[in-house]
C-alpha positions, 0 to 999 in steps of 0.5 A: 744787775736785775733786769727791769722786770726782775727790779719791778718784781722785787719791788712788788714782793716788798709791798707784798710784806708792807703793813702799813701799805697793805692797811692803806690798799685794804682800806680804800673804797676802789680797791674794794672794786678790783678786787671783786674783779680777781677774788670771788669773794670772802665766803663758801657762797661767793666761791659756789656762784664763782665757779657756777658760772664758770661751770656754765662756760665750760671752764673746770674750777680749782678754789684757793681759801686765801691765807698763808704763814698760820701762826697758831692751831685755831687758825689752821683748823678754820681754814681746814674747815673752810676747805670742808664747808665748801667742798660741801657745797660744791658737792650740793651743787653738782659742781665736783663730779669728774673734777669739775671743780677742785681746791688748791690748799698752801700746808703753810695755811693749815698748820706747816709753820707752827712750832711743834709738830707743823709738818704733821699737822698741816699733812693731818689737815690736808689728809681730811680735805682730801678725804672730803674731795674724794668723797665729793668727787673731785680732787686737791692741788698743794700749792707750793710757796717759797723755796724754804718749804719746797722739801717739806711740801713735795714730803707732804704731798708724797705722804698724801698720795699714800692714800690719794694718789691723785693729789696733784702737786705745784712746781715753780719754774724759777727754782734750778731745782725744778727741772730735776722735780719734773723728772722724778714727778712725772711718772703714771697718775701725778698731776703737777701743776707747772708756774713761774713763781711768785716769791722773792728768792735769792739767785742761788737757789732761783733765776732772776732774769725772766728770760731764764725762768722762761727758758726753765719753763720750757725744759720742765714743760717738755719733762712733763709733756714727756712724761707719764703724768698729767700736766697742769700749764699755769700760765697767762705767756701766749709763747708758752701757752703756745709752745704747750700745745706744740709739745702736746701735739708732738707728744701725741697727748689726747685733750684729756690728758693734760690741761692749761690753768690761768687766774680769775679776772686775767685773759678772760677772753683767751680763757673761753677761746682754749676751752672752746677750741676743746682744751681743758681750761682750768681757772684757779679762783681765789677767795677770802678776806687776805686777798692783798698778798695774792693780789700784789705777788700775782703782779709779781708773777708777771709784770703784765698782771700789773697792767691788768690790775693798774687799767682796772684802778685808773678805769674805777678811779 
């Protein structure tokens, strides 16, 4: 049996698939209003002023082009090329130098589900991003997504560091496979971005109970500390976060050496205190017009994102 939490994320995951209600929350004027609070914006110049203000707080960047599950080649070329423009425009505004900012690109958005040939298309995409970092002085993150792709994914970003061996890679801590990822991952120069999870998957292959992913969470967050590479900690969970500064002190990590990450819009506050106390703080910025997938499998994610997203409602309602 589900515990509340597991029951509240699966129903969630559903609405995350629901046409008819994301036509509904798209289309209505308040919710245009929180959005604002989460997602940058729809275009290259609302991510630029996003992440200059971070920039201005001394908090580093990672920009998401929102979309998934492209169907067809035109649509993987215009997200590829809304990574090149902004990249560009980041670089003009002085905003990638030692990776200040950097981008998150999901293969599934740049051609990965296609028909015919998806694995090499998506990689030939992501090749030019990164090609496009490197020359403007910062980094990739491939995002990870439902447990179907996660070999395909992990072969990508095994074929990407061939020639950019600091492309950083996403592994969810939900997945049982995750732990042994951590293991074969963590080795000299690779940058692993560690989350929960946000899909809705069966409990072969997944922990339901936020108990054990949290617990999961854990184990591969002291493979990482442990370990050779640089660990990226994606999560809101003072425990964890918590719990993430201990490994690192026990590990003798520098403050260089690895970094905490949180969403645009959720614990602000605590976002500058890390940076502050002379973490590196990095807040993963999503933007685009498909912002109703993200939104709704990030209240998925944790349970206490769905407050986040439901005082801002009742507060502009």
């Amino acid at each position: 049996m589900l515990d509340p939490s597991a029951a509240l994320r699966a129903g969630l995951l559903g609405l995350s698939r629901n046409d008819k209600v994301r036509r509904v929350v798209q289309n209505a004027p308040v919710s245009r209003d929180v959005v604002r609070r989460y997602v940058a914006g729809e275009g290259t110049s609302d991510a630029v002023e996003a992440t200059t203000g971070l920039h201005g707080q001394g908090l580093l960047g990672t920009l998401d082009f929102l979309g998934e599950d492209c169907t067809d080649l035109e649509g993987a070329r215009h997200t590829r090329d809304a990574y090149l423009d902004v990249l560009r425009a980041l670089s003009d505004a002085g905003l990638t130098e030692r990776g200040g900012v950097e981008v998150s690109v999901k293969l599934s958005a740049i051609g990965q589900a296609l028909p015919h040939d998806g694995h090499k298309i998506a990689v030939d995409h992501a090749r030019e991003i990164c090609a496009a970092a490197a020359a403007a002085g910062t980094t990739v993150t491939i995002d990870m997504e439902d447990h179907t792709t996660t070999d395909d994914t992990l072969e990508g970003v095994r074929e990407l560091r061939a020639d950019f061996p600091w492309v950083g890679a996403v592994l969810q801590a939900y997945l049982r496979r995750t732990e042994a990822d951590c293991r074969d991952l963590a080795t000299a120069g690779s940058r692993i971005r560690l989350c929960k999870g946000a899909y809705d998957e069966p409990g072969s292959v997944a922990y339901l109970d936020k108990a054990h992913v949290d617990l999961s969470y854990v184990r591969c967050l002291k493979v990482l500390m442990h370990g050779d590479g640089y660990p990226m900690v994606a999560s809101h969970d003072p425990r964890l976060i918590q719990i993430a500064g201990s490994l690192a002190d026990r590990c003798l990590r520098a403050s260089d050496s690895f970094e905490y990450q949180m969403l645009y819009g959720i614990r602000p506050d605590e976002q500058q205190r890390l940076s502050d106390a002379g973490h590196q703080m990095r807040i993963y910025v999503p933007y685009g017009d498909q912002w109703y997938g993200y939104l709704v499998r990030r209240m998925a994610e944790r349970p206490a994102n769905a407050m986040f997203f439901a005082r801002s409602l009742i507060s502009r309602g």
